[in-house]
N, C-alpha and C positions, 0 to 999 in steps of 0.2 A: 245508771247502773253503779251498784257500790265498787268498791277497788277490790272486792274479796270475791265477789264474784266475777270480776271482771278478771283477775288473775285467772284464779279456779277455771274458768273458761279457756283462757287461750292457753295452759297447760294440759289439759286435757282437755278439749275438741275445740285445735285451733280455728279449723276451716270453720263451724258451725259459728265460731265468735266472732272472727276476721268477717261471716256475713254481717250477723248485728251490728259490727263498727261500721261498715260501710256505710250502712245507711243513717247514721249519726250525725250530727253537724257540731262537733265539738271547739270552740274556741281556744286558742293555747292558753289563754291564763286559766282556762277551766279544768284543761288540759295537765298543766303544772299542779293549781291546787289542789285538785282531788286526785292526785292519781301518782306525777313524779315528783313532787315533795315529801312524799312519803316513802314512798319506793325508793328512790336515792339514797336514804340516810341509813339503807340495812346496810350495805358494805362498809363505811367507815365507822359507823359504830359501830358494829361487829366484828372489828379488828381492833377496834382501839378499847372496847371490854375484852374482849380474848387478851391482849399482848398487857393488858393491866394487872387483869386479874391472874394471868397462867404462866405468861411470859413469851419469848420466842427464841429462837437458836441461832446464837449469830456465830456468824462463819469468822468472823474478825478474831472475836476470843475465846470460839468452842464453848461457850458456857449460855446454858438460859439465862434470860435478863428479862426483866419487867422493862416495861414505858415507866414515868414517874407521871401521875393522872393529868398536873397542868399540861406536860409535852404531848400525850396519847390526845387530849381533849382539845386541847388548836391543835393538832394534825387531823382530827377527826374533824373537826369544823372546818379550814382550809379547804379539807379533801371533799367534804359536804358542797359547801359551799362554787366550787370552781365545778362539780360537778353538773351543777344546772345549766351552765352554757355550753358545755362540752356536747350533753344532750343535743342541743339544739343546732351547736355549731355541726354535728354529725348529720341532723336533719336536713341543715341548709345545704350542704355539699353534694347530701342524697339527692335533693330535690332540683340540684342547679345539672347533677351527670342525666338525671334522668330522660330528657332529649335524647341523649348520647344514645339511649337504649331501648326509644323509640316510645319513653312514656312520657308524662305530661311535669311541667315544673307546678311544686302546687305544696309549698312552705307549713302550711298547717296540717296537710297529711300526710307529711314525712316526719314531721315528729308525732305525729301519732302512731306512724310504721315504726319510728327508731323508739318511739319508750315501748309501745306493747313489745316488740323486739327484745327491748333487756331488761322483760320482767323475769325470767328463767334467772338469769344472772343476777339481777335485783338480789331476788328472792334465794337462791343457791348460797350466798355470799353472810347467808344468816348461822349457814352452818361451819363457820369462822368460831362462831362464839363456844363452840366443844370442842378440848383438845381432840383431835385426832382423826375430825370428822374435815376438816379444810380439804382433803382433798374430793369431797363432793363435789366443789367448785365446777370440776366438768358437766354436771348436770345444765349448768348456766347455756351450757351449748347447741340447748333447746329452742334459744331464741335464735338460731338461725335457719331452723327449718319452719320459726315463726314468722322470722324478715321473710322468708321466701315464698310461704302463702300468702303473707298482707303486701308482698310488694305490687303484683299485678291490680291488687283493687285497690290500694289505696292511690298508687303512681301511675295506673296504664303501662306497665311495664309489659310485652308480651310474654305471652309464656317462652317464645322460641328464646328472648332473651333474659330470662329472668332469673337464669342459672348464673349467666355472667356478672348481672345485676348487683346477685350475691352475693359476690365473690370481692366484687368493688367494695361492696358496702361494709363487707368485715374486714376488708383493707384500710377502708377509712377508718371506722371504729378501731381497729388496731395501732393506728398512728394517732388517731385523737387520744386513747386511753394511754400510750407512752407520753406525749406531751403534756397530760392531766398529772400521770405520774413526777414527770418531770418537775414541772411548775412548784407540786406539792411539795415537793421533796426540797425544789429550792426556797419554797418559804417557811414550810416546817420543818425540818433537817433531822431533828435529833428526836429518840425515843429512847436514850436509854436513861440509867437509872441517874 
């Protein structure tokens, strides 16, 4: 299935897609190249042409400032880059509590749960690239009522427990994505002019 369809689907009619993923047998490196190598690289490039080309407001000296392109482009690539294991290191986590929650451990269908998961946000994080339109961002938060249909089929998560499931899993996500931040920040530091 293409990646546009395959979006288009689990955006509008998760449950109808979450079935055709099921029955799939996708390999993670097939997984990666057609699908979150692409996906991935909407949010940091789409911040780092936003904060290039528009600038962003910093609270340091009240004033908008531009990136200068070298610094916005390795912080974009870093942030690209560290982004592909964070992925997965979120899948492995997912996939080692899932016991915990009476589903099955099973590595390659938890990052297929965690990327279709934040294709909402993927995809949300495009609208970075229009001043004034970033706080769309909340849109992104579609991918958890996405985690929460694909978690039962693709993990054996029960339904009785699939709410709690959820709740873990954007906890993880939410600590993986500050230490993503983190790391970035510590290797690429600076965006301003």
């Amino acid at each position: 299935m293409s990646l546009i369809s395959r979006a288009k689907g689990l955006i509008l009619a998760p449950r109808k897609e979450w079935d055709a993923i099921t029955t799939e047998d996708v390999a993670i490196p097939d997984l990666y190249r057609n699908y979150i190598l692409y996906l991935a690289a909407i949010p940091p490039f789409a911040s780092f042409i936003s904060s290039w080309l528009f600038g962003f407001y910093s609270r340091a000296t009240l004033t908008y400032v531009h990136s200068t392109f070298g610094a916005g482009l390795w912080r974009a690539l870093v942030q690209y880059a560290l982004s592909l294991p964070a992925i997965f290191i979120i899948a492995f986590v997912l996939s080692m509590a899932a016991p915990y929650f009476e589903g099955e451990t099973n590595d390659r269908r938890a990052l297929t749960l965690a990327a279709y998961a934040y294709t909402p946000a993927w995809l949300a994080a495009g609208f970075g690239l229009v001043p004034g339109l970033r706080f769309l961002d909340f849109l992104g938060f579609w991918g958890v009522y996405i985690f929460y249909l694909g978690a039962t089929r693709m993990l054996g998560v029960p339904k009785d427990n699939v709410d709690v499931f959820t709740v873990v899993a954007l906890a993880v996500t939410m600590a993986t994505s500050a230490l993503h931040g983190r790391i970035v920040h510590l290797i690429a530091p600076g965006l301003m002019v």
